[in-house]
C-alpha positions as CSV (number, residue, x, y, z in Angstrom):
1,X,64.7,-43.9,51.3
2,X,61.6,-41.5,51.8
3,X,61.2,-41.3,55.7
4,X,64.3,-42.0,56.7
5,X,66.0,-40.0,59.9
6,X,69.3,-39.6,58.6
7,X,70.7,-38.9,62.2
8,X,73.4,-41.4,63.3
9,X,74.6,-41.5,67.0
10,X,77.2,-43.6,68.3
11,X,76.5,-45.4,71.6
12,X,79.6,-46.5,73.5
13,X,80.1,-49.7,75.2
14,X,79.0,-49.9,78.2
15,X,75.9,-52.1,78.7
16,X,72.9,-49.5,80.1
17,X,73.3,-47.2,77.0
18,X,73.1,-50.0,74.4
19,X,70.2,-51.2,76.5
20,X,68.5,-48.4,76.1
21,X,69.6,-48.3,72.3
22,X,68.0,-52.3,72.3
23,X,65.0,-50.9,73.6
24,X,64.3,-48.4,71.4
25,X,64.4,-51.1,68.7
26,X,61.7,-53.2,70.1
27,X,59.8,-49.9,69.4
28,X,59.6,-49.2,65.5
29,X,57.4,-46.3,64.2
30,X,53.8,-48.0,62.8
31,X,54.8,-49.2,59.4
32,X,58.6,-49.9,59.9
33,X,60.6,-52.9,60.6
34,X,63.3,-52.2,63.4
35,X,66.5,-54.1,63.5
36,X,69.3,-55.8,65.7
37,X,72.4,-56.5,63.3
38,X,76.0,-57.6,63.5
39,X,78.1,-59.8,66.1
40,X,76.3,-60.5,69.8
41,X,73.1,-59.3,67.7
42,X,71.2,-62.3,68.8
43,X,72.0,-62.9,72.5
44,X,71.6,-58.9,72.7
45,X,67.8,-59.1,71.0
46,X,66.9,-62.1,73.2
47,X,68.0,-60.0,76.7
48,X,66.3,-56.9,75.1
49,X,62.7,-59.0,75.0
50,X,63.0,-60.2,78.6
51,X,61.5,-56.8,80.0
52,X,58.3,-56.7,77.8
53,X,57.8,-60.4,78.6
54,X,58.5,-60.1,82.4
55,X,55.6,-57.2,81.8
56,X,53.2,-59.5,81.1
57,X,53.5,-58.6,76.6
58,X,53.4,-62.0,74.7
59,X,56.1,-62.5,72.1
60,X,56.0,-64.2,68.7
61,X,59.3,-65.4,67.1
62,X,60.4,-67.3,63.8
63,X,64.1,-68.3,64.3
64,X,65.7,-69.4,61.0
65,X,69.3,-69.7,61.8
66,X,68.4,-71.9,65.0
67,X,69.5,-69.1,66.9
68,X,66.9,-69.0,69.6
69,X,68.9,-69.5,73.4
70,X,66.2,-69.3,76.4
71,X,69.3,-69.2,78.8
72,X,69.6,-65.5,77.5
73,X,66.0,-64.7,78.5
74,X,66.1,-66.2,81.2
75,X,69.0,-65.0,82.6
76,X,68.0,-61.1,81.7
77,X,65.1,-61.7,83.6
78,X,66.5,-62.5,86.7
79,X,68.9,-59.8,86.5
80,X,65.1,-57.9,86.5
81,X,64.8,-59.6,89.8
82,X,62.7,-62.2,87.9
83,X,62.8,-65.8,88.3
84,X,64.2,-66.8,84.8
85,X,61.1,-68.9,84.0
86,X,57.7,-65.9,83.8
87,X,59.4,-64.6,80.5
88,X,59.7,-67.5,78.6
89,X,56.4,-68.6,79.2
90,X,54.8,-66.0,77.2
91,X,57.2,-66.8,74.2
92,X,56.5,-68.7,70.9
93,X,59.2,-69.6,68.9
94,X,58.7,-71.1,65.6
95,X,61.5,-72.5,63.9
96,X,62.2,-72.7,60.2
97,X,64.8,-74.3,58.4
98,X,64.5,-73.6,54.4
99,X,63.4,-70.3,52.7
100,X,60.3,-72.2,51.9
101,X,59.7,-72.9,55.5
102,X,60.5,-69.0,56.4
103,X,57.8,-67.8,53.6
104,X,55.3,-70.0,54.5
105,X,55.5,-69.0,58.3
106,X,55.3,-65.2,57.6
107,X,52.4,-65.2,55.0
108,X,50.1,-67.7,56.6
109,X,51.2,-68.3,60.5
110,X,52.6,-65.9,61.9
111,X,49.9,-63.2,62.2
112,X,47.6,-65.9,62.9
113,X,49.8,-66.9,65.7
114,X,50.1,-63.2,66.9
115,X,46.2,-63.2,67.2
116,X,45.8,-65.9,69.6
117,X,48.5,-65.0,71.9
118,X,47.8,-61.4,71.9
119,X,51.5,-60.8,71.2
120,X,52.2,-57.3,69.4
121,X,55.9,-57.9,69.0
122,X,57.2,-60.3,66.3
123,X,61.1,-61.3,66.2
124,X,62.5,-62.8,63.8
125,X,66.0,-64.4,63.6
126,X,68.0,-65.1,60.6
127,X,66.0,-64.7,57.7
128,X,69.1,-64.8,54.8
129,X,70.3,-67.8,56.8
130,X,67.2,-69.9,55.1
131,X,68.3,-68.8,51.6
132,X,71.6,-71.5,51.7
133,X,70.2,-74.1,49.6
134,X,71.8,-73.9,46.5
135,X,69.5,-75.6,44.5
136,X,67.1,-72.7,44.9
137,X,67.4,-70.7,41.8
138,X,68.5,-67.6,42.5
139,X,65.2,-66.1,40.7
140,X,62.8,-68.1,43.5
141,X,65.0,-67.0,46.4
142,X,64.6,-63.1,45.4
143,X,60.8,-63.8,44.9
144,X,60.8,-65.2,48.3
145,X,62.9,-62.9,50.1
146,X,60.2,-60.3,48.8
147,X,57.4,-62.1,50.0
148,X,58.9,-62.7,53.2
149,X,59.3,-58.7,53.6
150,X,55.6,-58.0,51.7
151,X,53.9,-59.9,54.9
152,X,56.0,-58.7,57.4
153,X,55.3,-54.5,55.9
154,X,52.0,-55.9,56.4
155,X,52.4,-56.5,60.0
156,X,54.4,-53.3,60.7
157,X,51.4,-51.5,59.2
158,X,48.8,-53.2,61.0
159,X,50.2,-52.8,64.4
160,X,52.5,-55.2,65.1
161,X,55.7,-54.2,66.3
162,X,58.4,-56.3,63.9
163,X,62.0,-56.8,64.6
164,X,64.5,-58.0,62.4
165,X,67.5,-59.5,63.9
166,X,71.2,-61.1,62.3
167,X,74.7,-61.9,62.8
168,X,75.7,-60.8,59.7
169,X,76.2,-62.9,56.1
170,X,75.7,-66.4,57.1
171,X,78.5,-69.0,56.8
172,X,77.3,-71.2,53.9
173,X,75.0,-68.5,51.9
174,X,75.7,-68.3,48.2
175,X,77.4,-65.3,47.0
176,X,74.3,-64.2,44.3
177,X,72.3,-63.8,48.0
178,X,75.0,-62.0,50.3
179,X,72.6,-58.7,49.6
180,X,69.7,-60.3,51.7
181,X,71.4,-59.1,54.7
182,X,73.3,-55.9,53.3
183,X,69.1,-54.7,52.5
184,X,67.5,-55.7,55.8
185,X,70.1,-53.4,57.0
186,X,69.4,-50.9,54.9
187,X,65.4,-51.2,55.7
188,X,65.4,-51.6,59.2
189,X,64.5,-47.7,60.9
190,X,65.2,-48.1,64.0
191,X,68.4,-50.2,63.9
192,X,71.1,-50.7,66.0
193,X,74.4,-51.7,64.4
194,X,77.0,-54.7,66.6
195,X,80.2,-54.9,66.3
196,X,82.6,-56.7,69.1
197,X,86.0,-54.7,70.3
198,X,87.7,-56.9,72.9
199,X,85.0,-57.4,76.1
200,X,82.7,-55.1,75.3
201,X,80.0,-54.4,72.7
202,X,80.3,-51.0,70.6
203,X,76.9,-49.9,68.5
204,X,75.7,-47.8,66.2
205,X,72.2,-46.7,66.2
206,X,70.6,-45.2,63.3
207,X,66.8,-44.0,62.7
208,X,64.3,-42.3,64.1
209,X,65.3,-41.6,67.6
210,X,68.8,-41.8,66.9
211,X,69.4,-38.2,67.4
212,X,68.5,-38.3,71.5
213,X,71.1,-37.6,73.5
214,X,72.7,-40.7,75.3
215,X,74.7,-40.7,78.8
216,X,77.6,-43.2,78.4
217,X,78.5,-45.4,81.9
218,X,80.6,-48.2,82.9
């Protein structure tokens, strides 16, 4: 893909580098969509967003895999010296349940919702995992999935800074549709890459700024 950084660094485990990793990815170049993808991707997101909220930057989110957990904000904030309730306060979280749902949210609220806040950071959680309805033919799902990235390029370019985050292939997706994911994964420069060993996180980050040097630390 034209653009690309094809630099890949490994960051180990321990917590403070893949923080730093996290916070890279709340920072996309104008025009790109960053990502947060694979297991813990979700709980790691929401702790990343606590110190941009706690700094007084409002936050927009569309959570489409009911994925949103304010404990995880809240408790990143206090380990900021926070008191767990400042952050979420400059948070809205709209919640969408059906690809329908997810399209109309992205093309017609979400930038309006950005605008009132103020917000300049857009999340949003579990985009494939709105695609399980069955009955949507396969033809509608790809036109929607399209749309759903169109407006959300549109964001990127205007400004906004837009995070994509997800678990992986969600439980219950049918099999024509496993791609959604595999392609946001793909897309998303910068983008940090999960995966559990044991107790601790291990992460791949890829894109631009994936070449800096990191300092690993227990």
């Amino acid at each position: 893909m034209a653009g690309r950084v094809p630099h890949t660094a490994v960051v180990p485990s321990p917590v403070t580098d893949i923080e730093c990793a996290s916070a890279l990815c709340l920072r996309p170049a104008a025009g790109n969509l960053a990502g947060f993808f694979g297991a813990g991707a979700h709980r790691l997101a929401l702790r990343a967003l606590a110190r941009p909220l706690l700094a007084g930057e409002p936050v927009v989110a569309v959570d489409g895999g009911n994925r949103f957990d304010p404990y995880e904000i809240g408790k990143a904030e206090r380990a900021l010296g926070g008191s767990g309730r400042v952050a979420l306060s400059r948070i809205l979280v709209s919640r969408a349940f059906t690809c329908h749902q997810m399209e109309a949210l992205l093309s017609r609220r979400l930038a309006p919702a950005l605008d009132r806040s103020g917000g300049r950071i857009a999340v949003v959680f579990g985009l494939p995992e709105t695609f399980r309805d069955a009955d949507v033919p396969f033809a509608e799902a790809c036109r929607i999935f399209r749309s759903c990235l169109s407006s959300l390029r549109r964001l990127a370019a205007g400004g906004t800074r837009v995070v994509l985050v997800g678990e992986g292939d969600a439980p219950g997706l049918p099999g024509d549709r496993a791609g959604f994911f595999r392609h946001l994964v793909r897309i998303a420069d910068p983008c940090l890459l999960l995966r559990r060993e044991e107790d601790r996180w291990r992460a791949t980050l890829r894109g631009r700024g994936a070449d800096r040097p990191r300092k690993g630390a227990r």
